[in-house]
C-alpha positions as CSV (number, residue, x, y, z in Angstrom):
1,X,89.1,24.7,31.7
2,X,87.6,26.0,28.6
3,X,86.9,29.6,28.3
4,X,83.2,28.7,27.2
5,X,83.0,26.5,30.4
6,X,84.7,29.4,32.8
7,X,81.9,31.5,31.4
8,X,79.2,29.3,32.0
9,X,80.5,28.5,35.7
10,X,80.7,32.1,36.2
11,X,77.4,33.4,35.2
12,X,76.0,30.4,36.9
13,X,77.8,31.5,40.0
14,X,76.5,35.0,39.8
15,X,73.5,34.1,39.2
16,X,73.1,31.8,42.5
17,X,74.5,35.0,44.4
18,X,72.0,37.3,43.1
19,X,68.9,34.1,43.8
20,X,70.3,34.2,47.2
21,X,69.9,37.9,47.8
22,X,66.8,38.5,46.5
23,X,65.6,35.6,48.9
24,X,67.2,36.9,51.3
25,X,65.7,40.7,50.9
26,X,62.1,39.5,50.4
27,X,62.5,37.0,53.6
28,X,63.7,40.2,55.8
29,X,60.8,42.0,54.1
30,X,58.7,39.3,54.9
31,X,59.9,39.8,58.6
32,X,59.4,43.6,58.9
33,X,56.0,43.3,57.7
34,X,55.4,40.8,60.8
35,X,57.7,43.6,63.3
36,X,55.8,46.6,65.1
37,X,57.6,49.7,66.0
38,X,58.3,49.8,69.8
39,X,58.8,53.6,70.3
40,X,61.6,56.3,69.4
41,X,65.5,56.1,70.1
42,X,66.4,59.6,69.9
43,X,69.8,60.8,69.7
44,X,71.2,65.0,69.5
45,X,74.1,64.5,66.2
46,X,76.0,67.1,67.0
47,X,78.5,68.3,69.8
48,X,77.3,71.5,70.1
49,X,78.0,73.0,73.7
50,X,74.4,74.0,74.6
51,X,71.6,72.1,73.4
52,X,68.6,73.5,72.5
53,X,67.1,70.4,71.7
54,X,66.8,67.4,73.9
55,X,66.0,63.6,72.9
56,X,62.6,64.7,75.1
57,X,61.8,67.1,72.7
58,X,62.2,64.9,69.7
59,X,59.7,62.1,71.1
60,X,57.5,64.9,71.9
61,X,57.3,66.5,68.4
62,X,56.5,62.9,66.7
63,X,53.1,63.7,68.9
64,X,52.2,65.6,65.2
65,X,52.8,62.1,63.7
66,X,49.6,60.5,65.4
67,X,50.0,57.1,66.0
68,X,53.3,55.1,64.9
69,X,53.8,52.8,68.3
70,X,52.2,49.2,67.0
71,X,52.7,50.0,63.1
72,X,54.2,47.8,61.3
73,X,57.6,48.6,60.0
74,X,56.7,48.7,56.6
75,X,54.2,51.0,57.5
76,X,56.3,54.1,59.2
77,X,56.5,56.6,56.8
78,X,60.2,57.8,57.4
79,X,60.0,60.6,55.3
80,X,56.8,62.2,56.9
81,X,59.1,61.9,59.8
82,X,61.8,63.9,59.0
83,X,59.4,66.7,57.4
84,X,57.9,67.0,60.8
85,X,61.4,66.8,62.8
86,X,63.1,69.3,60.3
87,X,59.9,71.8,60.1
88,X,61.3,72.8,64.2
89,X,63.2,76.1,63.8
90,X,66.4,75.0,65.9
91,X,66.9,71.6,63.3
92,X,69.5,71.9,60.9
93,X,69.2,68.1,59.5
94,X,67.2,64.9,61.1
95,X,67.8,61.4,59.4
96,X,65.2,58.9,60.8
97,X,65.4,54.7,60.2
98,X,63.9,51.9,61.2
99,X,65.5,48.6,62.4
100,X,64.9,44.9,62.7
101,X,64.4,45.1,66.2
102,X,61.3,47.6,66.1
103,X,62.9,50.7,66.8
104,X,62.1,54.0,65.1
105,X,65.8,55.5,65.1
106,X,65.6,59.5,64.6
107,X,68.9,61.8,64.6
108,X,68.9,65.3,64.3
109,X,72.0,68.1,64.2
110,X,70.8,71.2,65.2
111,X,71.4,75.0,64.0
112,X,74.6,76.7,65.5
113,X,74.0,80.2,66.3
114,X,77.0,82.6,65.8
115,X,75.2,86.2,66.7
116,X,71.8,87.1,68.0
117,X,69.6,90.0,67.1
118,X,67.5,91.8,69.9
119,X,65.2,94.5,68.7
120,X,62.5,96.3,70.0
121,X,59.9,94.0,69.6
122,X,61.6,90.3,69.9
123,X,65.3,89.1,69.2
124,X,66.1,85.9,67.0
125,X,69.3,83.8,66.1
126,X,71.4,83.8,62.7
127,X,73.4,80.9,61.8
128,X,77.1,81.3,60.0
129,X,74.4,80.8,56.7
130,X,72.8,83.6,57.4
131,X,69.5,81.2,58.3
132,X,67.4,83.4,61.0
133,X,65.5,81.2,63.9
134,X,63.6,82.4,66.7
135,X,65.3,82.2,70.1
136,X,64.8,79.2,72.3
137,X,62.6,79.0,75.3
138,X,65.2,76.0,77.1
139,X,68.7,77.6,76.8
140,X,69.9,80.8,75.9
141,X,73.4,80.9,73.6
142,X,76.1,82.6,74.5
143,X,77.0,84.3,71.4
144,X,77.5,87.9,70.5
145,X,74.3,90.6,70.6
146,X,73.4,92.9,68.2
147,X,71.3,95.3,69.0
148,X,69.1,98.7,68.4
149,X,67.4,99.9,65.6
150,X,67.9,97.1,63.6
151,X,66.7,97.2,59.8
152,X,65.5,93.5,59.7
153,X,62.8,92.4,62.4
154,X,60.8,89.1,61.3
155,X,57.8,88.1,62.2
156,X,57.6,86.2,65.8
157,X,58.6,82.3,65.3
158,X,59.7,83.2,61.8
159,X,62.9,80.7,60.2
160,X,64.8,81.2,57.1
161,X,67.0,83.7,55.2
162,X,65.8,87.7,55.8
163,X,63.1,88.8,53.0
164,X,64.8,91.3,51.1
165,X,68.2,91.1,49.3
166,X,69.2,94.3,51.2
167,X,68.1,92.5,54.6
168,X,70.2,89.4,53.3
169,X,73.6,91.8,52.7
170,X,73.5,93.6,55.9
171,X,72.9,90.4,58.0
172,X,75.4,88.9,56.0
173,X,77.8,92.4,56.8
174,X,77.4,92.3,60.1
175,X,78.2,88.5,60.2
176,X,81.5,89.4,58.6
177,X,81.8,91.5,61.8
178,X,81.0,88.4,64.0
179,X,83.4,86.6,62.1
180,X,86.1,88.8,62.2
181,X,86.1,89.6,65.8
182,X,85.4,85.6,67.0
183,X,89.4,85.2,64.6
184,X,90.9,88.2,66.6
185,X,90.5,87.3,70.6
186,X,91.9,90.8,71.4
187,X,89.3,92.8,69.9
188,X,86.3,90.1,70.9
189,X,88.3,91.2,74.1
190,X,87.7,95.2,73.8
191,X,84.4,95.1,72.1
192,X,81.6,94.5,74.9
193,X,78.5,95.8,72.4
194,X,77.6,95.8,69.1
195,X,74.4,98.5,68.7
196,X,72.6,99.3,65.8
197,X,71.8,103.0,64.8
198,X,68.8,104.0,62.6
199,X,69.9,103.0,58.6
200,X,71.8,99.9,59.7
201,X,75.3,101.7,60.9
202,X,77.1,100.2,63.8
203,X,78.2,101.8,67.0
204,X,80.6,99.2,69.1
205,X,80.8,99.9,72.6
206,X,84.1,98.1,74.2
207,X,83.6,97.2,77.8
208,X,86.1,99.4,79.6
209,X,86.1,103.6,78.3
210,X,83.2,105.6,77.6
211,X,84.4,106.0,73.7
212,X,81.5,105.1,70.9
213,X,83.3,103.9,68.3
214,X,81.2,105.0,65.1
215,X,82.0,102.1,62.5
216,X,78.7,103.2,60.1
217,X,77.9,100.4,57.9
218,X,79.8,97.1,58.4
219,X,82.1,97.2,55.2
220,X,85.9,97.7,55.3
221,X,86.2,95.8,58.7
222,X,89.9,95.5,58.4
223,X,90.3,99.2,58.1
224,X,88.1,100.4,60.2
225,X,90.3,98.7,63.2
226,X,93.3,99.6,62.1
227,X,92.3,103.4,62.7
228,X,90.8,101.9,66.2
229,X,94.0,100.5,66.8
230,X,95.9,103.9,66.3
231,X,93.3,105.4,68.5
232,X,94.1,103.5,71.4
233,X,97.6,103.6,70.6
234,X,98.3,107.4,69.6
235,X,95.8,109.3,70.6
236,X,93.8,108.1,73.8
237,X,97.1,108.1,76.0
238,X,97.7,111.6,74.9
239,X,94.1,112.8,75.6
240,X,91.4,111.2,78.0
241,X,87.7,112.3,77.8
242,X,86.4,111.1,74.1
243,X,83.0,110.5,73.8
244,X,83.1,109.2,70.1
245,X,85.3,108.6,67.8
246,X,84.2,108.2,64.5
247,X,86.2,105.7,61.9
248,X,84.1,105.4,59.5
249,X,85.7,107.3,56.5
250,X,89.7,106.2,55.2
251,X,92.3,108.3,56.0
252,X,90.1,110.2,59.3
253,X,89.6,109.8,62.9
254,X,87.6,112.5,64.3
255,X,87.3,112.2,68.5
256,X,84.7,114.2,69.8
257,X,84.2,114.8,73.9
């Protein structure tokens, strides 16, 4: 065959293949303009342990939609969907879609908490971002507490990073705390409570003594346990009693009774 004839074969070809979809696309667009939407298929994304959000909760928040049951397909507005779905403080992502058979599919993965902040007036959640969300009235995560006098306390319901950049680098600190404990099972084993003293310096309280470990601002984590380490291992057996011991500075361990 001719290379002018292959050409004009294969453009031909091409050209009946893209004919063919385009019919095809307007005929299934011609069908979802005829299909209503039947109702919501909800489905939790994640594996996450404890689910603050249930499939229940997601038909319930499309309430703020107003009327989607009977619409037409083409009519759903997907996008308004997932504003509404993601606006929820314990929703990391939703993805919502529609199929040919008239359901209004809607996924969401929701926010991991890795530490929770109880002050005074109210606690909240921070996520390994650094993203605070209110706690959640259906289930309670078991994740580590910090609390006290804490120098960051949003507003009730508030969501997002903390207001100030100081606010943002002490949350941020003390989730390098959280971090560093939840790698290292055998201090997440001694440490039963991580308070928070006026300025934003940590006391950690470990679940068997009646030492306060004075750990001041949480910076220099590493250090800090290695003189906690030679606490427990050179000093305590030789003298019971300690009421704090303060590790906060290099080089010094000063026990007090």
């Amino acid at each position: 065959m001719k290379p002018v004839v292959r050409y004009i074969v294969a453009a031909s070809a091409v050209t009946a293949c893209l004919f063919l979809w385009l019919l095809g696309d307007r005929m299934a667009a011609g069908a979802r303009h005829e299909v209503t939407c039947k109702g919501v298929d909800a489905v939790i994304a994640d594996s996450l342990e404890r689910k603050f959000i249930t499939p229940d909760d997601i038909r319930d928040w499309m309430k703020d939609y107003g009327t989607y049951v009977g619409l037409r397909l083409d009519s759903v507005d997907l996008r308004r969907v997932e504003t509404i779905i993601d606006a929820k403080s314990a929703v990391r992502k939703s993805q919502a879609w529609l199929t040919d058979d008239g359901l209004l599919h809607v996924s969401v993965t929701q926010r991991e908490p890795v530490v929770r902040f109880q002050g005074p007036s109210g606690g909240f959640y921070a996520d390994r971002e650094g993203f605070l969300f209110p706690l959640q009235s259906r289930h309670t995560a078991r994740v580590p507490v910090v609390d006290g006098a804490l120098p960051i306390q949003p507003e009730k319901d508030f969501k997002g990073e903390a207001g100030t950049e100081a606010e943002r680098r002490w949350v941020e600190s003390v989730l390098a705390l959280v971090r560093y404990l939840g790698a290292r099972p055998e201090w997440a084993g001694i440490v039963g409570q991580i308070n928070v003293r006026k300025g934003g310096e940590i006391v950690l309280i470990p679940r068997e003594g009646q030492e306060r470990f004075l750990f001041g601002h949480p910076t220099d984590i590493d250090a800090k346990f290695s003189r906690i380490r030679k606490y427990y291992e050179g000093i305590a057996p030789l003298e019971n009693g300690y009421r704090t011991v303060d590790v906060r500075f290099d080089g010094q361990i000063v026990c007090k009774k």
